[in-house]
DOKE-530823 format. One record per atom (N, C-alpha, C, O): x, y, z. Coordinates in steps of 0.001 Angstrom, whole numbers, plus 500000, padded with zeros to 6 digits. Layout:
REM residues N
XYZ...
REM end
This chain:
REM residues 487
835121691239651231834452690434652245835402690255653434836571689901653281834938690472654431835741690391655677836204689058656362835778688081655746836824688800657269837491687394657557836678686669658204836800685455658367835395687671658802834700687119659954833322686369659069832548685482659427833425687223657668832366687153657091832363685270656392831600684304656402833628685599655903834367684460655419834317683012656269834126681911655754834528683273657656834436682308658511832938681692658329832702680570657880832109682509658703830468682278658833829806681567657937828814680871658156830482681778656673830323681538655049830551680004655470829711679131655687831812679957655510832332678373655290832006677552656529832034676367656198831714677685657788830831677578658651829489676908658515829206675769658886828608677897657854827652677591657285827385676055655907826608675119655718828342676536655413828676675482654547828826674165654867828098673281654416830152673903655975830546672665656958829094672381657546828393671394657327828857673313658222827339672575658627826537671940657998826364670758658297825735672596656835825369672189655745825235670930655377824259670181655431826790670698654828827125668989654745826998668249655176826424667245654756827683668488656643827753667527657597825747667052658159825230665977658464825346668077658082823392667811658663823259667244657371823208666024657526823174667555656110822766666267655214823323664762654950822741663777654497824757664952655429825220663061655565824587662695656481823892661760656082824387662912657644823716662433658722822229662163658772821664661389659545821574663057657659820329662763657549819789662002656807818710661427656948820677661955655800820669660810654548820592659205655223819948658230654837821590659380656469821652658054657005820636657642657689820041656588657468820313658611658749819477658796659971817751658121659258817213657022659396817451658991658734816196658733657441815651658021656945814530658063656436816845656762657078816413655805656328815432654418656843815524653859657935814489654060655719813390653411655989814080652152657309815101651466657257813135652247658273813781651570659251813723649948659141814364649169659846812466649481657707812837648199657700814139647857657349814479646674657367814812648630657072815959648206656493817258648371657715818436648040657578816688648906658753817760648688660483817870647793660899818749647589661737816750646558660365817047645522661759818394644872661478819220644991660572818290643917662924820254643117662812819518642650661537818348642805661189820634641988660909820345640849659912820770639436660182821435639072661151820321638701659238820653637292659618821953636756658342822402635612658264822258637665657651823050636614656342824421637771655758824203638840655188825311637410655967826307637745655999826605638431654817825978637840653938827358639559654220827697639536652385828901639823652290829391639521653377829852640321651484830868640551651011831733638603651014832772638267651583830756637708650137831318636345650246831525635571651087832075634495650850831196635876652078831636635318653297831272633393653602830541632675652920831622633227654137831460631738654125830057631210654740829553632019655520829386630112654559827990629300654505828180628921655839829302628733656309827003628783656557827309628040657250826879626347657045826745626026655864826702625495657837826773624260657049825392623462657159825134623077658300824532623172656241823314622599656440823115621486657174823554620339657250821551622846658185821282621852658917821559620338659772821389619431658958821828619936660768821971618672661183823737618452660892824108617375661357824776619191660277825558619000659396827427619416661047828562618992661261826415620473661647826995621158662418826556620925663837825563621607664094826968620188664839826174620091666331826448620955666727827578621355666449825614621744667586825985622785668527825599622168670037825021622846670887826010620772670239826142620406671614826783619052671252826302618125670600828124619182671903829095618478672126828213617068672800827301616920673613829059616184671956828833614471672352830207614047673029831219613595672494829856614423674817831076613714675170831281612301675465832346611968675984830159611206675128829996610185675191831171609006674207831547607868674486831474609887673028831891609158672294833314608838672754834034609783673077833854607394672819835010607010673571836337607235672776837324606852673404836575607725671638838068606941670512837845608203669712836778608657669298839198608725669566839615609878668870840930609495668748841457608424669047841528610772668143842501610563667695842994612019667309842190612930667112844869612240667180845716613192667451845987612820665917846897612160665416844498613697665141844823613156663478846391614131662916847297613510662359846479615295663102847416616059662306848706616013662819849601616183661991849143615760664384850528615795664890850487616816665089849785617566664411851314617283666219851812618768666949852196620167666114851963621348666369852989619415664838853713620059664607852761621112663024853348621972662367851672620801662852850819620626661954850261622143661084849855622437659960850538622831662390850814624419661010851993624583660122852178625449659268852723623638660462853987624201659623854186623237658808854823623534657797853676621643658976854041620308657776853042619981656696853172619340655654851759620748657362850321620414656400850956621059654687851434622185654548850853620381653934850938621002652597849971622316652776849082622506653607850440623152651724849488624798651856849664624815649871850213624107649027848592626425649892848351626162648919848779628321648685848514628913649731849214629082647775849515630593647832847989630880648043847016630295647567848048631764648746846724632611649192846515633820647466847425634372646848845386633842647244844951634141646266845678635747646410846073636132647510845751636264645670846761638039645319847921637917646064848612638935646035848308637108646644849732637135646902850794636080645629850864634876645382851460637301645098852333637095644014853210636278644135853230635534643155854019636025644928855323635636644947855630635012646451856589635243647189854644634261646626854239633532648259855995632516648411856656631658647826856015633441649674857606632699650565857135631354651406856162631212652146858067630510651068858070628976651425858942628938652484859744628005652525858940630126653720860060629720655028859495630463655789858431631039655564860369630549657097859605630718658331858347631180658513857348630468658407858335632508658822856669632655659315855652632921658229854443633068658412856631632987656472855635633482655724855276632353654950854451632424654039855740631529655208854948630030654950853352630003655445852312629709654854853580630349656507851977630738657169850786631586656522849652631377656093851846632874656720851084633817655803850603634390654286849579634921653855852104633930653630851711633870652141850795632622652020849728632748651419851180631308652605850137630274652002849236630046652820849405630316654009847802629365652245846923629186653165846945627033653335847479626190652614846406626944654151846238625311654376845729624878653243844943625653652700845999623586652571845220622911651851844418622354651870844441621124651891843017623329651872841790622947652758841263621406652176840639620485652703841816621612650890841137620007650107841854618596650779841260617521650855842961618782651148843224617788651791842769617683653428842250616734654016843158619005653930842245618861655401840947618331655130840495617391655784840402618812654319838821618231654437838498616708654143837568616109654684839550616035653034839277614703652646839984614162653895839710612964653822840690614318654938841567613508656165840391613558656965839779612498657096839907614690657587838355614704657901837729614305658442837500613850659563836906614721656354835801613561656404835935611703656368835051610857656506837424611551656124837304610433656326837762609472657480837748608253657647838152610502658160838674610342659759837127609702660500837050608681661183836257610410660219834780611011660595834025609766660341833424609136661211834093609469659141833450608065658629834238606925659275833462605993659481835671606598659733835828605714660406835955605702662072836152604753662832835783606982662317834677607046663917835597607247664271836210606261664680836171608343664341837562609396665108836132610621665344835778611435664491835656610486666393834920611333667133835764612599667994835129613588668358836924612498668219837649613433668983839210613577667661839977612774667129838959615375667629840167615212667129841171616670668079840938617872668210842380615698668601843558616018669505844071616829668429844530616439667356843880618475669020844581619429667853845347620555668588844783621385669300847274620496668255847758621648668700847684622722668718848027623248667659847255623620669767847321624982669619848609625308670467848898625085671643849434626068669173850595626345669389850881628432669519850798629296668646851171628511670816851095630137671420852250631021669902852009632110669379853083630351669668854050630756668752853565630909667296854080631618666431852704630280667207852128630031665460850775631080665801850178631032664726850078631872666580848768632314666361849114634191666777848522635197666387850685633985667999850565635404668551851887636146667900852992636038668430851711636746666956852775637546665861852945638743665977852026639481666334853955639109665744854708640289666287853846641235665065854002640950663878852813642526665544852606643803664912853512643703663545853036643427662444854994643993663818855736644372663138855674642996661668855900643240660482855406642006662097855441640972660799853599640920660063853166640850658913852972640994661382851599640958660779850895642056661480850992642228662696850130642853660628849153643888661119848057643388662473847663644258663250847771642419662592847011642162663908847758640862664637848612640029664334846976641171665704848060640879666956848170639067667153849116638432667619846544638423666494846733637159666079846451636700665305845333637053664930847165635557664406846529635153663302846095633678663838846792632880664464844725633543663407843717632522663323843396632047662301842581631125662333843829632428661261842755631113659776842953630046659890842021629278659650844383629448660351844518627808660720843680627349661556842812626492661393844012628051662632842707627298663683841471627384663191840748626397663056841103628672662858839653628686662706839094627637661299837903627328661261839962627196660302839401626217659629839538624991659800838727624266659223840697624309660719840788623315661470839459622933662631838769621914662616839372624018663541838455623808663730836463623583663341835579622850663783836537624586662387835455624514661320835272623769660812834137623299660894836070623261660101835835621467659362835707620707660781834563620544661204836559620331661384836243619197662445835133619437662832834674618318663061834343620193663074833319620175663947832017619671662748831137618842662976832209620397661538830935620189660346831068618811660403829947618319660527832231617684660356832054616386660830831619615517661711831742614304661541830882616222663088830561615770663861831853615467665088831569614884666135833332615966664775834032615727665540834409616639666639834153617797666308834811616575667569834543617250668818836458617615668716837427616955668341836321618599669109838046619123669505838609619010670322837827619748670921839440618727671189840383618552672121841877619839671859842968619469671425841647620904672133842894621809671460844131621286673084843574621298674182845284620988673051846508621191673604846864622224673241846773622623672080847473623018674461848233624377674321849349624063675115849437623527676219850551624698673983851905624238674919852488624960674007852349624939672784853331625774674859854651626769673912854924627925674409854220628202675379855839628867674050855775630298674519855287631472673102855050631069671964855240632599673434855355632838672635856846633400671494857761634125671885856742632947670387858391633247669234858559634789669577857820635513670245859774635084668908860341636533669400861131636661667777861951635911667247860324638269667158860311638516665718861751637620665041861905637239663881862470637500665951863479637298664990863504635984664625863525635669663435863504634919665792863226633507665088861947633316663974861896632267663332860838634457663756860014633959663314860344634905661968859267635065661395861169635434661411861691636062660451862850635620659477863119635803658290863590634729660897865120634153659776864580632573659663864423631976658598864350632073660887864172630188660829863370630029662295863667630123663486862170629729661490861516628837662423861175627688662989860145627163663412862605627357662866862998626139663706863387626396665539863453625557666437863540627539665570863515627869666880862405627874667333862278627167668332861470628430666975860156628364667350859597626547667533859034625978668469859951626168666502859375624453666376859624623530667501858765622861668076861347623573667846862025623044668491862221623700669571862713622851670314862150624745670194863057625416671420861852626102672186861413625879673315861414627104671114860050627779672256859047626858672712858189627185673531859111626030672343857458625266672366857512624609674176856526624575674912858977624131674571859485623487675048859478624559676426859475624194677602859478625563676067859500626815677330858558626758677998857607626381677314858190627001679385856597627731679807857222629111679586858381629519679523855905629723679484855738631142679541855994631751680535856756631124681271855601633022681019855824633845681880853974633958682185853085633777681353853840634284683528852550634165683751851773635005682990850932634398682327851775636168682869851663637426681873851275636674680735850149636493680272852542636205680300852201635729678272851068634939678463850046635401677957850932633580679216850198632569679125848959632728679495848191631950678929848329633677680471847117634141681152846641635109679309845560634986678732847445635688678981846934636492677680847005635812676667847277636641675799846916634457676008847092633627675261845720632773675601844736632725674864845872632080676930844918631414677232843621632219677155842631631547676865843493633095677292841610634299677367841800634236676144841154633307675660842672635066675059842584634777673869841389633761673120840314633826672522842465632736673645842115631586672812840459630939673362839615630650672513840227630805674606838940630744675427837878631458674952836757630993674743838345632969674724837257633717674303836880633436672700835675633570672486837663633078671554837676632907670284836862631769670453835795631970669874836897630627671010836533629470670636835783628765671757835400627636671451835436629251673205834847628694674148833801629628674884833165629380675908833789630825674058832316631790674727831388631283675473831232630121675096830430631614676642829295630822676620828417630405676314827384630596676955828446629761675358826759629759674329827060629489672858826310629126671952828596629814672872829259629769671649830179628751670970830511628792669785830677627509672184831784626883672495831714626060671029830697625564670546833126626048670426833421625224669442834173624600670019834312623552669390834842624602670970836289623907671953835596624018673253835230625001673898835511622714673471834915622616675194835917622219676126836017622690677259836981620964675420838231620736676798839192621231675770839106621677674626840361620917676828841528621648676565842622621309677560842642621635678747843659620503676801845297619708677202845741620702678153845140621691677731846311621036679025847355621962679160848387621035678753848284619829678982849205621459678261850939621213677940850659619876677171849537619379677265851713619216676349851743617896676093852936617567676755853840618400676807853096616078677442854286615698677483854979616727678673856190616890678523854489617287679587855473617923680559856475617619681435857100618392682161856632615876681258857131615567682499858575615125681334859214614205681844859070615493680199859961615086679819860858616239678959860119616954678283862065616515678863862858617897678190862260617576676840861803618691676587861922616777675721861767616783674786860556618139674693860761618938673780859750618310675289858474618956675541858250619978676547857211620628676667859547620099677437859206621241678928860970621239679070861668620246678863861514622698679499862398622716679410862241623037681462861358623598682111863291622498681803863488623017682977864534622469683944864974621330683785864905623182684853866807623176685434866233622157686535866978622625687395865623621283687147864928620299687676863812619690687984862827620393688210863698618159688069862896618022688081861594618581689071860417618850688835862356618602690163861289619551691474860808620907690785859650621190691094861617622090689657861041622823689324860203622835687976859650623854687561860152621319687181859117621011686343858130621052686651857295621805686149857863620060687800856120620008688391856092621306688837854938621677688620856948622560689534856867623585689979856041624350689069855161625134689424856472623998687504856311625149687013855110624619685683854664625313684770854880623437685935853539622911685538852005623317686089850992623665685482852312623103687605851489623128688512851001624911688199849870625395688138852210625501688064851872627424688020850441626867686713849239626609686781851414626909685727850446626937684157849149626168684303848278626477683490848883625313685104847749624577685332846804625803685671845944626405685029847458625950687276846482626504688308846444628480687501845819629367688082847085628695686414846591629764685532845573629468684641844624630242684516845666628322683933844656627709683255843185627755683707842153628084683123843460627287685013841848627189686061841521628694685976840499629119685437842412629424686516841810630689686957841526631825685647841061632915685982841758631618684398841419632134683568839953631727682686839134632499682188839967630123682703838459629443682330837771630089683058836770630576682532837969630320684307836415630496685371836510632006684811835385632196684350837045632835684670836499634010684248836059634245682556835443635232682157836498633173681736835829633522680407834861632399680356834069632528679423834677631278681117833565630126680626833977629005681758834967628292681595832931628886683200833418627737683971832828626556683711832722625610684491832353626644682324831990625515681698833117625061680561832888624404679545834173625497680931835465624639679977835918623287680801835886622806681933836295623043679665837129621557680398838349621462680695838841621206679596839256621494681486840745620964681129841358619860681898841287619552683088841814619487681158842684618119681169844302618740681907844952619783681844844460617071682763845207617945683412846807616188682900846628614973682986848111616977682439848827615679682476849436615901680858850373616587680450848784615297680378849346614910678493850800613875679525851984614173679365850441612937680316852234612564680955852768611891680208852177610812680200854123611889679095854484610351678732854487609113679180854229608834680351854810608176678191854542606741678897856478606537679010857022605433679006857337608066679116858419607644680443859125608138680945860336608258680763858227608637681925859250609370683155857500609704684079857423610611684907856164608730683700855200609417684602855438609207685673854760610081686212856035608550686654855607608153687932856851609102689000856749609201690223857968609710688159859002610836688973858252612052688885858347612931689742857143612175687385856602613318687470855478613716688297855650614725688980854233613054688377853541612595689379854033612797691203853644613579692069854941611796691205855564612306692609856238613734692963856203614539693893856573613662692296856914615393692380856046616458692607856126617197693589855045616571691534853760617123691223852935617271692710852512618346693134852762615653693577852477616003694292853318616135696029852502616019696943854415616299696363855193616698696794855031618683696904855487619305697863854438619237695934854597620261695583853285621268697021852377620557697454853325622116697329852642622977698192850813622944697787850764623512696696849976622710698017848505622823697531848589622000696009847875622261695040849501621093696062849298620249694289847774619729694151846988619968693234847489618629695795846094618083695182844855618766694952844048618355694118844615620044695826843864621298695317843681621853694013842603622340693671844814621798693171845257622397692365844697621193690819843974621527689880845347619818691058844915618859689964843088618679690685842409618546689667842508618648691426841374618398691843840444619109690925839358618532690872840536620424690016840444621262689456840199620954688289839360621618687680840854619876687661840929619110686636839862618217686164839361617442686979839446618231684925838263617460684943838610616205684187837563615700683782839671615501683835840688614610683480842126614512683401842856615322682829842438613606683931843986613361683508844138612717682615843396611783682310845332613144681877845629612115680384847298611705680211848256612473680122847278610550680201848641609924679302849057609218678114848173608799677367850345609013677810850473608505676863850692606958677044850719606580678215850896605747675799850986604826676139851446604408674936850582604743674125852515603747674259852889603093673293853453601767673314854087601348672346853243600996674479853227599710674745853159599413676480853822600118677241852570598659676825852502598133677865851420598963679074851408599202680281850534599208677799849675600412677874848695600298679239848329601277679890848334598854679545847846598486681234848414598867682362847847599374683330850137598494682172851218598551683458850818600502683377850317600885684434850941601316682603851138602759683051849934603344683087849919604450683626849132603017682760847999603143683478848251603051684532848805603975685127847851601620685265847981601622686414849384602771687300849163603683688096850165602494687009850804603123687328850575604584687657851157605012688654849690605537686851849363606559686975847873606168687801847569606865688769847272605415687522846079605819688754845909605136689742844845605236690352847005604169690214847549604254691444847905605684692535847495606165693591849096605986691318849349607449692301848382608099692376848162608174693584847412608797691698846422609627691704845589609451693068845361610359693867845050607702693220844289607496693714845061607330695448844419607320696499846328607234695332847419607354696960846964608782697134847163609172698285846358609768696259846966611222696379845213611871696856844966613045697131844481611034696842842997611057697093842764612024695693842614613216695963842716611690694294842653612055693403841831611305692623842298610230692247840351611687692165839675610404691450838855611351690479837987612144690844839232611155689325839368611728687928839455610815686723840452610182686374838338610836686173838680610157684528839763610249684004840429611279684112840214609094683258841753608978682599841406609033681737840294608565681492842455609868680420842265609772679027843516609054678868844530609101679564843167608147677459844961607780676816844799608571675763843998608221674896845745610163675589845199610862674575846435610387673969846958611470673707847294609458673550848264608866672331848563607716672995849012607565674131848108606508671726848296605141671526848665604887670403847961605346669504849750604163670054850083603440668875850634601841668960850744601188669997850840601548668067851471599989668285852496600016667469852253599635666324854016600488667801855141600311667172855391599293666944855704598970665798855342598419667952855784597157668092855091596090667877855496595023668339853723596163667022853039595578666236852861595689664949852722596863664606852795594699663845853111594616662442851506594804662186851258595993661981850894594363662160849728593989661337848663594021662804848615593058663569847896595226663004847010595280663721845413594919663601844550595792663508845253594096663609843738593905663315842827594500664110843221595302664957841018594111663926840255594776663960840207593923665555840365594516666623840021592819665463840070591635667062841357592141667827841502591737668981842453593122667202843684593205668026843088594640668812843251594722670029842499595595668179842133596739668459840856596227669372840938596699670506840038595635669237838833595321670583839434595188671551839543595999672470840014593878671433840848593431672492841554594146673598841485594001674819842484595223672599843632596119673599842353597532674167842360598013675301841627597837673335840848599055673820840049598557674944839961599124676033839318597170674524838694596916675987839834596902677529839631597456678610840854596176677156841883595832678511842477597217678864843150597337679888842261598192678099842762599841678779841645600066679258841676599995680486840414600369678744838919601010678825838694600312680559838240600990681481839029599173680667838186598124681849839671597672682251840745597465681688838867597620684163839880596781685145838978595846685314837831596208685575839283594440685205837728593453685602837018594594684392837399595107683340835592594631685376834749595269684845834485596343685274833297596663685247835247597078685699835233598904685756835739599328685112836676598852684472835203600585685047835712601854683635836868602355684608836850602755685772837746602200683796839199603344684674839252604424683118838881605597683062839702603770682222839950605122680870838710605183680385837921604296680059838634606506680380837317606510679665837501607259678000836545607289677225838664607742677693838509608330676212839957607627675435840977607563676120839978607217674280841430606487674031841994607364672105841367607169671063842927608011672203843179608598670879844147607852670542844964607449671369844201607538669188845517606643668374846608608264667827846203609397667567847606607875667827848672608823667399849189608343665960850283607818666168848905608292664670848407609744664236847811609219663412847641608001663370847231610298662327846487609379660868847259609153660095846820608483659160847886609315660061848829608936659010850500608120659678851121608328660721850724607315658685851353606248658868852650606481659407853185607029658443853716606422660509855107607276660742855840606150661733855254605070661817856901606294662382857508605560663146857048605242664728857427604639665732855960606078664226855124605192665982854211604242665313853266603896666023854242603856664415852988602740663634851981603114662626852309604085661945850812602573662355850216602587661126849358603598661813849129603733663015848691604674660185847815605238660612846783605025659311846969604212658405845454606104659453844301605500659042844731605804657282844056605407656333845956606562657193846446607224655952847995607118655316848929607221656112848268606921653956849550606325653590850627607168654088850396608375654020852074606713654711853249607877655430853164608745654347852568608595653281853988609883654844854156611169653778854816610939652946855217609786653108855262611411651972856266611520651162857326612361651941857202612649653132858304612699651215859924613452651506859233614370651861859319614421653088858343615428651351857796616262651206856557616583651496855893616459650467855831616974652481854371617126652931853325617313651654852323616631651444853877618536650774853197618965649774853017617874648856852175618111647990853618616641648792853596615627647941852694614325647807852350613481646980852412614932650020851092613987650061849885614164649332849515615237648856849071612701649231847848612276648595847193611819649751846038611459649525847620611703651101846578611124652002845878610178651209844658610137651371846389609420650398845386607741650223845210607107651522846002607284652447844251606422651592843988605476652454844712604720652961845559604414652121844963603991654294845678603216653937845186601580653751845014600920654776845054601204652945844421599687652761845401598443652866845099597253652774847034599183653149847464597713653717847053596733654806846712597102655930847104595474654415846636594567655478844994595256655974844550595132657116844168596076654687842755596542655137842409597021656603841417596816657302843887597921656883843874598484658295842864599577658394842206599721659424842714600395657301841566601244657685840066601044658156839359601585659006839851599782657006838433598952657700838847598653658939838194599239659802839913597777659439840069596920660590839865597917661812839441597545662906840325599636661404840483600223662535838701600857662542838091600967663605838195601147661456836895601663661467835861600912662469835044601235663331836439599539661773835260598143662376835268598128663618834183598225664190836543597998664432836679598046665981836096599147666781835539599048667875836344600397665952835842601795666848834238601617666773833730601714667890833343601387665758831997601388665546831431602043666590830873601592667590831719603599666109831572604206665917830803605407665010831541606138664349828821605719664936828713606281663895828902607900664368828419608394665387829618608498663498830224609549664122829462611017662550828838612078662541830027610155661644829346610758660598829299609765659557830099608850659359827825610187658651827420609217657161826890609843656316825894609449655710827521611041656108827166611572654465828091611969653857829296611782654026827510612575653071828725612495651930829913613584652499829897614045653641830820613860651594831633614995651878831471616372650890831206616654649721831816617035652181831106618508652195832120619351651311833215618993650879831527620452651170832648621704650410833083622275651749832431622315652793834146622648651545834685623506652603834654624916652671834884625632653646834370625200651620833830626553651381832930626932651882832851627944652578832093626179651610830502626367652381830604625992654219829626625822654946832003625936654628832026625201656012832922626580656686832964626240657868833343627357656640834371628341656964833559628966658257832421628920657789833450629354659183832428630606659570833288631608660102832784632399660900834433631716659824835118633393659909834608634200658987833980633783658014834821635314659204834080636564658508834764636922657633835571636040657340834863637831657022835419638874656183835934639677656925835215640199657776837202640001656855837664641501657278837724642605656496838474642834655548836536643530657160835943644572656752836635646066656725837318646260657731836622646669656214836734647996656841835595648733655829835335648247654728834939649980656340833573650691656364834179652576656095835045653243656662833338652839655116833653654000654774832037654094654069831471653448653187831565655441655100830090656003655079830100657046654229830877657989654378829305656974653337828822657943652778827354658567652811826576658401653750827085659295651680825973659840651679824906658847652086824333658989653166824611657839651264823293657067650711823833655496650706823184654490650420825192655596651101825510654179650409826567653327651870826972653579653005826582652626651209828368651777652408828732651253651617828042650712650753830345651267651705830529650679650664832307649766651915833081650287652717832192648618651496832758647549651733833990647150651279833939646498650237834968647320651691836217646634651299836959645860652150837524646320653142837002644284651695837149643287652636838172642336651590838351642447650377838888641145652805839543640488651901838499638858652858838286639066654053838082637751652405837947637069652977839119636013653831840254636469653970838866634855654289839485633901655052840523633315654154841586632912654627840225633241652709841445632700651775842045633982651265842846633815650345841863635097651612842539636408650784841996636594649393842713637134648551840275636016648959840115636744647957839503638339648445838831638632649433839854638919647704839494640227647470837900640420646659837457639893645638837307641412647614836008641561647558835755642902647492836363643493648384834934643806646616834802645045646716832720645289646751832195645489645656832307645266647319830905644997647048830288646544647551830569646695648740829775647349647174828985648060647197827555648401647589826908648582646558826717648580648819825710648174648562824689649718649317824970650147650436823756650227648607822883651235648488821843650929649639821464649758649615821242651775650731820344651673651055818769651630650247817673651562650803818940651669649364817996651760648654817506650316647875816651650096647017818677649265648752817993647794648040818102647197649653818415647884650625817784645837649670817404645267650866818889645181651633819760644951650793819289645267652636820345645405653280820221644113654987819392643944655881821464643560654649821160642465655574822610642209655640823321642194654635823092641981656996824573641706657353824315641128658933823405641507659670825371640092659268825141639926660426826791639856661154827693639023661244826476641606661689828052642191662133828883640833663022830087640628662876828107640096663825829143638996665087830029638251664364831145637847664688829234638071663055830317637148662117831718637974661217832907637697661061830854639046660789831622639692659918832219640404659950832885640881659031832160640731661149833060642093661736834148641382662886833699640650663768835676641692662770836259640644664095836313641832665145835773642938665128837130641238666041837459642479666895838592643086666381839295642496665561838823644113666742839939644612666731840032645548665408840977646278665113838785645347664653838201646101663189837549647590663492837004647902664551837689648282662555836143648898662857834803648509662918834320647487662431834167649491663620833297649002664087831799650130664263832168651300664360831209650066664282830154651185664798829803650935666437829379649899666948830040651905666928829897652106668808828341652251668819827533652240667891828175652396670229826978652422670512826036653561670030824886653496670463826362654668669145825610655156668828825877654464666888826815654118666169824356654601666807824177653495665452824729654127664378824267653716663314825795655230664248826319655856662872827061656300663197827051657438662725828511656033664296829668656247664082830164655034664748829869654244665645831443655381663488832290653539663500833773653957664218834282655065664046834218653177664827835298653750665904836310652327665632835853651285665163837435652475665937838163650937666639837456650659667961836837651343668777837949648809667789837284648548669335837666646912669201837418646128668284838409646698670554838870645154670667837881644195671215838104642988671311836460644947671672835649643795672582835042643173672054834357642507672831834762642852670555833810641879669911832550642513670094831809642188669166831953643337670957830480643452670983830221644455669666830932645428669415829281644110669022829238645048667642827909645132667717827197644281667183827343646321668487826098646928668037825608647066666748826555647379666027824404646967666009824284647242664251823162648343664513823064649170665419822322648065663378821296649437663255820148648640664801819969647518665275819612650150665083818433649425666120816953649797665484815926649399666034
REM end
């Protein structure tokens, strides 16, 4: 047989094959093309009815900065299911373990029941954007995305702060205490922070999609504990940049975001402020802003004023948040102590100057009592009991009255709505599925055109996965989220 003959042969053959996989697929009964509505390979519930708002209540006045800044790295965690021998230090604390959703969920739901309607949650650039080389994709999200997932199945509305740079492999490999302490404290480079901020906008503030409607820039900028910088003239310098990047990145993924403009401490606001506006186009720039927010841990009227004085010298007139209040310097806070002080921030006379007020933190620490007992030595050791000394949890519930949520508490399982990460390998007659879910169980599911077939790719497919392109039977990489299915 000749070479040419030989070619034609196997030719024929390749063809062959290839026109029957394609037809096998092509062929198939088309009730079984449409999108679908219900997700498979385990994927998480979404949460019944009434359980989940999909329109933000910005009415509600009193929230609270339940977890602290520092909160991907102190939350007790629990080993992610097939990981053997889960590391308890720097970045693989993250990754070998997952959050301890049972305690996130009981802080919560019971945050929720005593009318913490807003919960103040760090999004930290260093904890989500990981170097290729440590993790196969470019961000990791399960913290956020179940932080945010539970808060919201509670009826609580998010407030994410973003402040940090992004870590560099090596602090996040030997000790991530550099990252904790040193990067956070950096601004970015316009570059990093413009690609962090869309990131994060597009994950969680789509149009139509928004789980995160406002959003902190920076906490605390006007002090080194929180912003590092060689003066004060180039702090506000270099605030004012990250702001006026902030603006110009919302309006192109959603000009229906919110941001807050400030997080100022309650000490050093009024050098920062002046500065701020001293600065070239500053009041243009905060005008942009759809609140300013400070802190206040005593004498919480005087800095107020103090801050919307200047604002208002600066022709600046903007809702004030106090997004952190505590009472160090109070023993025993009652429910008449909490009316009292929330009304005299909330009201001048009888005008609204603050309109949103968060307590710092739930749990009990050296800025004062919280709605939950201090930690132990050890995060992992917490029980989050209540805290019922001096019946501060009623006292603080009673004052907020607040109904925010009144049922029972939920599974968290059934509350997740990240997907499965998929990957897709076509065959003849079949697809067959190999995915790990949001906790790393491992899923192998199999499923035949020949039984009812229903998936709904927006959930289950992320970006950056395979994917099927616009023609309905080949699957390609692709970072844009849009995931065509059968038509």
């Amino acid at each position: 047989m000749s070479i040419k003959t030989r070619k034609k042969i196997l030719f024929l053959i390749s063809f062959t094959l290839v026109f029957g996989l394609f037809a096998g697929l092509i062929f198939v009964d088309k009730s079984l093309r449409r999108p679908a509505e219900i997700m498979i390979s385990s994927p998480a519930k979404k949460p019944p009815t009434g359980r989940q708002p999909t329109v933000f209540n910005p009415d509600y006045k009193y929230g609270m900065d339940i977890f602290g800044p520092s909160w991907q790295w102190v939350l007790p965690r629990q080993p992610k299911e097939g990981v053997n021998n889960p590391r308890n230090y720097a970045v693989w604390r993250l990754l070998d373990k997952r959050l301890d959703l049972d305690k996130v969920n009981y802080v919560l739901y019971n945050s929720a029941k005593a009318g913490v309607a807003w919960n103040r949650l760090a999004i930290r650039p260093g904890f989500i954007k990981l170097p290729q080389s440590i993790y196969e994709k470019e961000w990791y999200w399960d913290d956020l995305d179940a932080m945010v997932d539970l808060s919201r199945a509670y009826n609580i509305n998010v407030v994410g702060y973003i402040m940090g740079s992004v870590c560099t492999k090596g602090q996040l490999e030997a000790n991530i205490t550099k990252c904790l302490n040193d990067y956070y404290r950096h601004p970015p480079s316009s570059r990093e922070w413009k690609a962090v901020l869309e990131a994060i906008f597009k994950r969680y503030s789509s149009p139509g999609k928004e789980k995160i409607l406002y959003y902190e820039i920076w906490n605390e900028p006007d002090i080194p504990d929180f912003f590092i910088a060689s003066s004060q003239d180039n702090r506000a310098k270099e605030y004012l940049r990250l702001f006026k990047e902030a603006v110009e990145v919302k309006n192109q993924v959603n000009p229906n975001i919110k941001l807050i403009f400030g997080a100022i401490s309650d000490a050093s606001s009024r050098t920062f402020l002046n500065n701020i506006f001293k600065q070239p186009n500053a009041k243009n720039i905060v005008k942009q802003a759809d609140a300013v927010s400070f802190h206040a841990y005593s004498n919480y009227t005087v800095k107020r004023d103090i801050i919307s004085i200047i604002l208002r010298q600066n022709g600046i007139n903007l809702p004030l948040w106090l997004t952190e209040i505590n009472n160090e310097y109070k023993a025993k806070p009652t429910k008449s102590w909490f009316q009292q002080t929330f009304r005299q921030i909330r009201l001048k006379g009888n005008q609204p100057v603050v309109d949103k007020i968060f307590w710092f933190q739930a749990t009990t620490s050296g800025w004062g009592p919280g709605l939950f007992n201090k930690p132990g030595q050890r995060w992992e050791d917490t029980d989050y009991a209540i805290n019922n000394k001096d019946d501060f949890y009623n006292q603080f519930k009673q004052s907020l009255n607040q109904s925010v949520y009144t049922g029972p508490s939920l599974d968290w399982r059934n509350l997740l709505s990240t997907g499965p990460q998929i990957n897709v390998i076509v065959t003849n007659r079949s697809l067959g599925l190999f995915s790990t879910d949001l906790l790393g169980h491992n899923t192998n599911p199999k499923i035949n055109f020949d039984q009812p077939f229903y998936l709904n790719p927006a959930k289950a497919l992320k970006p950056g996965l395979i994917r099927m392109s616009d023609h309905p039977f080949i699957w390609r990489r692709d970072i844009n989220g849009v995931i065509p299915w059968f038509t």
